[in-house]
C-alpha positions as CSV (number, residue, x, y, z in Angstrom):
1,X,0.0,0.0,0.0
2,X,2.8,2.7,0.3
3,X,4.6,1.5,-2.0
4,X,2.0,1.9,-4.2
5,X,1.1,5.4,-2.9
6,X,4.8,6.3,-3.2
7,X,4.7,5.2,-6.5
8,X,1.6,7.9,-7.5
9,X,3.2,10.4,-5.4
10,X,6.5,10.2,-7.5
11,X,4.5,10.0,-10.9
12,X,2.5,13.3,-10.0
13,X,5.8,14.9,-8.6
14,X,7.2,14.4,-12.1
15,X,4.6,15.5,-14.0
16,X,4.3,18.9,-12.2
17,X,8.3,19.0,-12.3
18,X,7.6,18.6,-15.3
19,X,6.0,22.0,-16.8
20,X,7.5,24.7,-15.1
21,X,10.7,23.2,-16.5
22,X,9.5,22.9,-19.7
23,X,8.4,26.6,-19.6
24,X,11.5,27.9,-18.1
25,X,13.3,26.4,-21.4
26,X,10.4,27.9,-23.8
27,X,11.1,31.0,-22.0
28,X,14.9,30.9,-22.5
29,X,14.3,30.0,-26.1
30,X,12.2,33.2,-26.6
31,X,14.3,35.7,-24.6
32,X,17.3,34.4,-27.3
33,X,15.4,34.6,-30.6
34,X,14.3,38.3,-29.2
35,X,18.4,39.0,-28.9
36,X,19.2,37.5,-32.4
37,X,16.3,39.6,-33.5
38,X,17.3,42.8,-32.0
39,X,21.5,42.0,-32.4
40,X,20.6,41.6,-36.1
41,X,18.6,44.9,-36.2
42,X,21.6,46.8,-34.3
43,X,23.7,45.2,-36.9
44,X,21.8,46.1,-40.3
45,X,20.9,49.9,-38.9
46,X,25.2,50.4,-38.7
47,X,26.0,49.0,-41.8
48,X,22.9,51.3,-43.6
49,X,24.4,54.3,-41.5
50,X,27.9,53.6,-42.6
51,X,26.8,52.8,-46.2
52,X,24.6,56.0,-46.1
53,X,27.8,58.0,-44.9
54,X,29.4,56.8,-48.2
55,X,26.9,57.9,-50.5
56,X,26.4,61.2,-49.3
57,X,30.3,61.5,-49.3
58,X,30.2,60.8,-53.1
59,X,27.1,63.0,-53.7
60,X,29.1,65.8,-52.0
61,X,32.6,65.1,-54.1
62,X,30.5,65.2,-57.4
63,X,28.4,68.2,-56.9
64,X,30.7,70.7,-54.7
65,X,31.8,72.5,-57.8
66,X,28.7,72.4,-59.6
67,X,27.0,75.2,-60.5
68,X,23.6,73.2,-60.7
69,X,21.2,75.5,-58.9
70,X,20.6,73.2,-55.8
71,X,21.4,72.4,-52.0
72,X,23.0,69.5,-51.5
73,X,22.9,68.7,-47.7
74,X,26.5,66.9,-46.5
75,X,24.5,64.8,-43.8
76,X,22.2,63.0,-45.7
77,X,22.7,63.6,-49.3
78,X,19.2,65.2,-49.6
79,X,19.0,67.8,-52.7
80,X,16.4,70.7,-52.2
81,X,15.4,72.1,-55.5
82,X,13.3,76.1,-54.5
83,X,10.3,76.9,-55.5
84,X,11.4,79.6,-57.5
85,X,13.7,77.6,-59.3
86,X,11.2,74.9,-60.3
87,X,7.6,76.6,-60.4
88,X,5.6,79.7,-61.2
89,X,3.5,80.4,-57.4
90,X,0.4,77.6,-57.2
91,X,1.4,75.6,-59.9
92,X,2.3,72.2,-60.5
93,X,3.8,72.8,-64.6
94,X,7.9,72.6,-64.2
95,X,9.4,75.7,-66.0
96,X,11.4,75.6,-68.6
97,X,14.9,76.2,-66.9
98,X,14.0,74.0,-64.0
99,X,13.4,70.9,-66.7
100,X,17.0,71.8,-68.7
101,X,18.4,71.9,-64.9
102,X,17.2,68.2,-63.9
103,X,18.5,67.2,-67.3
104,X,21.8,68.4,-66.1
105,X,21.4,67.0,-62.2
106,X,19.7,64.0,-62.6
107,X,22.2,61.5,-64.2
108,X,25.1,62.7,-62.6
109,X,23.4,62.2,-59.1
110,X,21.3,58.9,-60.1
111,X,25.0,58.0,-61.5
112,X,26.5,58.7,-58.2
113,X,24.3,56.6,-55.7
114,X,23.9,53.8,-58.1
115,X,27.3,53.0,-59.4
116,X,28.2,51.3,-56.1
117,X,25.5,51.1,-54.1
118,X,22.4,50.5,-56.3
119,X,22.2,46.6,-54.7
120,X,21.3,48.4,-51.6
121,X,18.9,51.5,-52.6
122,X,15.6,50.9,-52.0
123,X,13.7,54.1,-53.1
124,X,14.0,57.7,-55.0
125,X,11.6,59.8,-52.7
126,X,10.3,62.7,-53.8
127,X,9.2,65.1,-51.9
128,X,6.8,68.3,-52.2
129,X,6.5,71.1,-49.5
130,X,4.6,74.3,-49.2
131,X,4.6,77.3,-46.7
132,X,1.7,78.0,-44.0
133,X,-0.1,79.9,-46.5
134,X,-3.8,78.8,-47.0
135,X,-5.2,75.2,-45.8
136,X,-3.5,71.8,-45.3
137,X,-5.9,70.0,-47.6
138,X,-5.1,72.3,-50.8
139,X,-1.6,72.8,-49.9
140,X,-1.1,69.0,-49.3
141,X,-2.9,68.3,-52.9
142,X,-0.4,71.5,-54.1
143,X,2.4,69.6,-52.9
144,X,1.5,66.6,-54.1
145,X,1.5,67.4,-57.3
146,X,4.1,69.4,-57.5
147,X,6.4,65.8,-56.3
148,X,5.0,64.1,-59.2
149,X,5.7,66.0,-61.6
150,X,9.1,66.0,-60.9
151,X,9.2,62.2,-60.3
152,X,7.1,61.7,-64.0
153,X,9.9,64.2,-65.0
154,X,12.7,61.8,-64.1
155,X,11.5,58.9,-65.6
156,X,9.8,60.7,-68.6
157,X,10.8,60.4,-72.0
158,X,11.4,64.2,-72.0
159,X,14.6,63.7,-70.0
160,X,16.1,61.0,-72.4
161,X,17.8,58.2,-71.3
162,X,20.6,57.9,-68.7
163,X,22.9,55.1,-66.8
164,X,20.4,53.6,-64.0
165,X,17.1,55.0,-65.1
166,X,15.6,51.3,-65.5
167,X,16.1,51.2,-61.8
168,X,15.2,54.3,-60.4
169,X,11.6,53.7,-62.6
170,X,11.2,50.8,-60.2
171,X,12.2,52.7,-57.2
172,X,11.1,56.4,-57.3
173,X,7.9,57.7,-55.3
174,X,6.3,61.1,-54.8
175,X,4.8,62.3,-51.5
176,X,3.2,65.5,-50.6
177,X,4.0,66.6,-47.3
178,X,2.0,69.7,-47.5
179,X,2.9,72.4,-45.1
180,X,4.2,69.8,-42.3
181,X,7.8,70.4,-42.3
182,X,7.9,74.0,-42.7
183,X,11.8,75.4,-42.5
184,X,12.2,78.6,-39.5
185,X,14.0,81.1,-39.2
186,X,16.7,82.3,-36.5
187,X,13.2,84.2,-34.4
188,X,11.0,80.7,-35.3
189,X,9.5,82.4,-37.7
190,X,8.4,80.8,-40.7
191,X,10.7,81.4,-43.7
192,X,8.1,80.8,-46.6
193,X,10.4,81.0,-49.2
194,X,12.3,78.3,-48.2
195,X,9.8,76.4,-47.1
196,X,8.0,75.9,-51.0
197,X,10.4,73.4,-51.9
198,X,10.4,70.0,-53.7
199,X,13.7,67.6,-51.8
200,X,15.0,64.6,-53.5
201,X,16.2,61.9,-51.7
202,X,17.0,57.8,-51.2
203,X,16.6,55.3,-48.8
204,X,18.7,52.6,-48.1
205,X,18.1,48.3,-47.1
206,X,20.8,46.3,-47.0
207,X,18.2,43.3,-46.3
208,X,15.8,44.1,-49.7
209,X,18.2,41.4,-51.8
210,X,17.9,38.9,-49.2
């Protein structure tokens, strides 16, 4: 009789033994995959950093003595094209100069990021802005259009053809940002003039080819 209550004893010890053992190990399991995961993130955001450090050194190096009419910003590579330079006030139509300029820009910088990093560029963005002038609604549809027609522009027929253009078809994208990211001035002021503006600029994933 004890032995056979020992016996049952033992058998239900075990089996409650059993599970929090079990979930200490599914536990452990987790808590590793969740540092491979987040290692692995750490990892590809330096390499993209370091690789994006590159390119904007080369977009620098091409353009410092160009007398393109655009900003070129050393920290990210982003180009600001002004209003002025690209757009009569409220419209979306490019002018005449600002096409024969993108003629000029476009193949030398498209040439630049692509050459040795095109495995690892994942988008042309485009990007519209307007000042605080009027609403958001009619200055986000202003800015809107305003990104694709530069971004039809660079993958038009009007441009002709240049080294990479298959690619940045694939990869380019316009976004209106409206009046969202407005530019101040020294008094946080809003500098309107600089704030109409249409940026160009690329993202990076070192993971897309994977």
């Amino acid at each position: 009789m004890n032995n056979k209550y020992r016996r049952t004893v033992n058998r239900e010890f075990e089996k409650s033994s059993f599970w929090p053992t079990f979930t200490d190990l599914l536990s452990t399991v987790l808590m590793v995959v969740i540092l491979i995961l987040f290692s692995s993130e750490s990892i590809s955001g330096s390499v993209e950093q370091d690789l994006a450090k590159n390119v904007n050194a080369s977009v620098e190096e091409t353009f410092k003595k160009s007398k393109i009419p655009v900003k070129v910003d050393k920290s990210n590579g982003q180009v600001t094209f002004g209003e002025k330079t690209m757009f009569d006030v409220d419209s979306d139509v490019l002018k005449p100069e600002a096409k024969e300029m993108l003629k000029m820009f476009v193949p030398k910088y498209i040439e630049t990021i692509y050459k040795d990093y095109g495995d690892y560029i994942s988008k042309i963005v485009i990007e519209g802005h307007t000042d605080d002038v009027g609403s958001y609604i009619y200055n986000l549809d202003l800015s809107q259009r305003r990104a694709y027609s530069v971004a039809k522009f660079i993958v038009g027929d009007e441009i002709g053809d240049y080294k990479y253009k298959d690619k940045v078809t694939k990869h380019i994208i316009a976004i209106g940002r409206s009046k969202a990211e407005l530019i101040k001035n020294g008094d946080n002021s809003v500098n309107r003039d600089a704030s109409r503006r249409v940026e160009l600029k690329y993202e990076i994933n070192i993971n897309q080819n994977k």
